[in-house]
C-alpha positions in Angstrom: 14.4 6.0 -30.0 14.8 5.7 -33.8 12.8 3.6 -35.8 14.8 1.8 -38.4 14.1 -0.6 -40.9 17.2 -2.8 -39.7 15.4 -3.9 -36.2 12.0 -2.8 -36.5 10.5 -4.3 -39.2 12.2 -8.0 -38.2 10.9 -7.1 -34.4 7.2 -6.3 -36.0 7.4 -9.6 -37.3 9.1 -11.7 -34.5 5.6 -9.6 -32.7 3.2 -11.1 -35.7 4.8 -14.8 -35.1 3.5 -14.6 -31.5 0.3 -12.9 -32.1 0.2 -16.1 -34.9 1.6 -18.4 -32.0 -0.7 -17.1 -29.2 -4.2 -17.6 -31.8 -3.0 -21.1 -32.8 -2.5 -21.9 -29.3 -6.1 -20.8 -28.5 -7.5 -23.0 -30.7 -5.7 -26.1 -30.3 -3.7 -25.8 -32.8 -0.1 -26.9 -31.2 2.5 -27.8 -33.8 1.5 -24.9 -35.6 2.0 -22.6 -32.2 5.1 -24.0 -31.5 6.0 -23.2 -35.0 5.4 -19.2 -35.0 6.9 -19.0 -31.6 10.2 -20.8 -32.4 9.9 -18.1 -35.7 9.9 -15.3 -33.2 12.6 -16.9 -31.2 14.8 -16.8 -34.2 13.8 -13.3 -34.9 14.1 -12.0 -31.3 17.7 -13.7 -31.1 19.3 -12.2 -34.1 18.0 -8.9 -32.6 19.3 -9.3 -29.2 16.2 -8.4 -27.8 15.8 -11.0 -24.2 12.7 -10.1 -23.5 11.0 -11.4 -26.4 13.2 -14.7 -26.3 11.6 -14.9 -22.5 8.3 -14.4 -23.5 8.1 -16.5 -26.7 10.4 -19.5 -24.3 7.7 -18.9 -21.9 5.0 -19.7 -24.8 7.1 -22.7 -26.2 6.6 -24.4 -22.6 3.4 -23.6 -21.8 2.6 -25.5 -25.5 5.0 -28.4 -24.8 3.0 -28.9 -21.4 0.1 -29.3 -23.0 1.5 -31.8 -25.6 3.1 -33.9 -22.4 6.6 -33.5 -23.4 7.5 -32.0 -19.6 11.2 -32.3 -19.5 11.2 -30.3 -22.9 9.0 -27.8 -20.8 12.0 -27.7 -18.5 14.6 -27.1 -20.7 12.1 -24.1 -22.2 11.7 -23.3 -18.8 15.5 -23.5 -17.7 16.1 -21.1 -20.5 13.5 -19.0 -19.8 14.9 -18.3 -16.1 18.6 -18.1 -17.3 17.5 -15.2 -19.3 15.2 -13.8 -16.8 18.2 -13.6 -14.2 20.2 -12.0 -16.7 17.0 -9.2 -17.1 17.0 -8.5 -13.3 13.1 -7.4 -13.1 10.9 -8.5 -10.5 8.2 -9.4 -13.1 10.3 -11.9 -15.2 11.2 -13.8 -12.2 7.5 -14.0 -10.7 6.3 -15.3 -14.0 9.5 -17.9 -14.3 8.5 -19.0 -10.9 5.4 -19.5 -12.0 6.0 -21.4 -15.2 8.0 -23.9 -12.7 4.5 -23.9 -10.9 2.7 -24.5 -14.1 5.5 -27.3 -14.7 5.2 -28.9 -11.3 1.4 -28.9 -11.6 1.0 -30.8 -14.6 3.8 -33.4 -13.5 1.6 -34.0 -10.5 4.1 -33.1 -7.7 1.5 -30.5 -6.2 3.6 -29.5 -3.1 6.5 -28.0 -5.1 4.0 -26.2 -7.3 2.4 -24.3 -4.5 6.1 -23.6 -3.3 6.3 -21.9 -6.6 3.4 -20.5 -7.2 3.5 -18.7 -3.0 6.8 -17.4 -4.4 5.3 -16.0 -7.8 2.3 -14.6 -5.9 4.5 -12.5 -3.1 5.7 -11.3 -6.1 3.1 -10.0 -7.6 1.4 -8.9 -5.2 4.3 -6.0 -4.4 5.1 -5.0 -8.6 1.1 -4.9 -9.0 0.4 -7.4 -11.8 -3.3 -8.5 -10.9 -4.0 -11.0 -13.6 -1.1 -12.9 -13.4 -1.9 -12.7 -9.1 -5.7 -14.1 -10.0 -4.1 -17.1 -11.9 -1.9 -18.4 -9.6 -4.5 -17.8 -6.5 -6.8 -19.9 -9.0 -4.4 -22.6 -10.1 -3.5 -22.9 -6.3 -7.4 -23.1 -5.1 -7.3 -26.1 -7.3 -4.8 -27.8 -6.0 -5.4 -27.3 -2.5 -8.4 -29.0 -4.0 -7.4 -32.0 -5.5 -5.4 -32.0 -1.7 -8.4 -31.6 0.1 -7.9 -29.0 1.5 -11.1 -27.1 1.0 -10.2 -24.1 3.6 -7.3 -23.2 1.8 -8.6 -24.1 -1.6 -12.0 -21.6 -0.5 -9.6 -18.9 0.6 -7.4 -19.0 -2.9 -10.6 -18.9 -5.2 -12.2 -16.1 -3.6 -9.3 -13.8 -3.9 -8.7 -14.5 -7.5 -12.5 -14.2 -8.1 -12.3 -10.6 -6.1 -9.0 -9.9 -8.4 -10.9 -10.7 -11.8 -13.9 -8.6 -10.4 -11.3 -5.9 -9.8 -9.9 -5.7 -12.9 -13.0 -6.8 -14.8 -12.5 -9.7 -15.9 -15.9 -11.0 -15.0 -15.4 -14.3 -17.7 -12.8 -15.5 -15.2 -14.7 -14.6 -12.3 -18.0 -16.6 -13.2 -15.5 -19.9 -14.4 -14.6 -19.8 -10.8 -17.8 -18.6 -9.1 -19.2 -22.1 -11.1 -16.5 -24.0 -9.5 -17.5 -23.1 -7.0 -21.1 -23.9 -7.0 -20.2 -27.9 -8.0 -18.0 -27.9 -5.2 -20.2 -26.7 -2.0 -23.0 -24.9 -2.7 -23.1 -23.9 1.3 -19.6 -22.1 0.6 -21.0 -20.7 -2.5 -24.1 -19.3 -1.1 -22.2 -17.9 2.0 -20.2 -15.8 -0.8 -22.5 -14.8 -3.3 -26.1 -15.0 -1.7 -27.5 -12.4 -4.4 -26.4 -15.2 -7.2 
């Protein structure tokens, strides 16, 4: 492939707005996220590149979730899974079903979450993308949790603990082996009796 200064340099910087977007995000700082990902948007769409419009769509969401503007989400979301049809790979629809997961999880209708998070899981599991695997097994622990369904929500955790381990990612792990702990130490001790 050719480097050019006609798409490259505009596609380094659509990058740099999300690397921008992604730190802003860490910190709590929201409006200022949204901002450098709706720059990359901009950047990515002039290029015709879809799979940074997914990805930065996929950003604007998760960052509208967390300001409580769901049905803005949803249109992200929407658009998000229109262009992740159009991309045809396995991994764009596991992490769109996901998103509607994510979606469904913080509008409180739990079932349809785990619906989509099983899907985004099966997923997963067969294109080998462990991380995003651990997450959902997590997110779906705690919700068989808040459920109370503690067999299902023991059997989730552990596999995305034994993911994290896998691919170390040992800060993960211990957030959930704590979890753990607060929520039956019997469990816990069962699990991890050297800890």
């Amino acid at each position: 492939m050719e480097i050019t200064e006609e798409t490259d340099i505009p596609r380094y910087k659509a990058h740099i707005f999300m690397g921008l977007g992604d730190i802003d995000k860490k910190k709590g700082n929201l409006n200022k996220s949204l901002m450098n990902f709706n720059e990359s948007i901009k950047i990515f769409e002039k290029l015709g590149d879809s799979d940074g419009v997914f990805l930065a769509l996929v950003n604007v969401g998760e960052i509208h979730l967390k300001m409580g503007k769901f049905e803005t989400a949803e249109e992200d979301y929407i658009k998000a899974d229109g262009i992740s049809n159009k991309l045809k790979g396995l991994k764009y629809k596991a992490l769109s079903m996901m998103n509607f997961g994510e979606l469904y999880r913080y509008k409180k209708d739990l079932n349809e979450a785990l619906k989509k998070y099983e899907g985004a899981i099966e997923i997963f599991e067969k294109i080998e993308m462990p991380e995003d695997l651990a997450y959902c097994y997590n997110k779906m622990g705690n919700i068989y949790l808040k459920l109370n369904n503690k067999t299902e929500y023991f059997e989730s955790i552990i596999k995305a603990y034994e993911i994290y381990m896998e691919i170390h990612l040992e800060k993960k792990a211990l957030k959930i082996r704590e979890k753990l702990k607060k929520v039956d130490k019997k469990v816990y001790k069962q699990q991890f009796p050297n800890y």
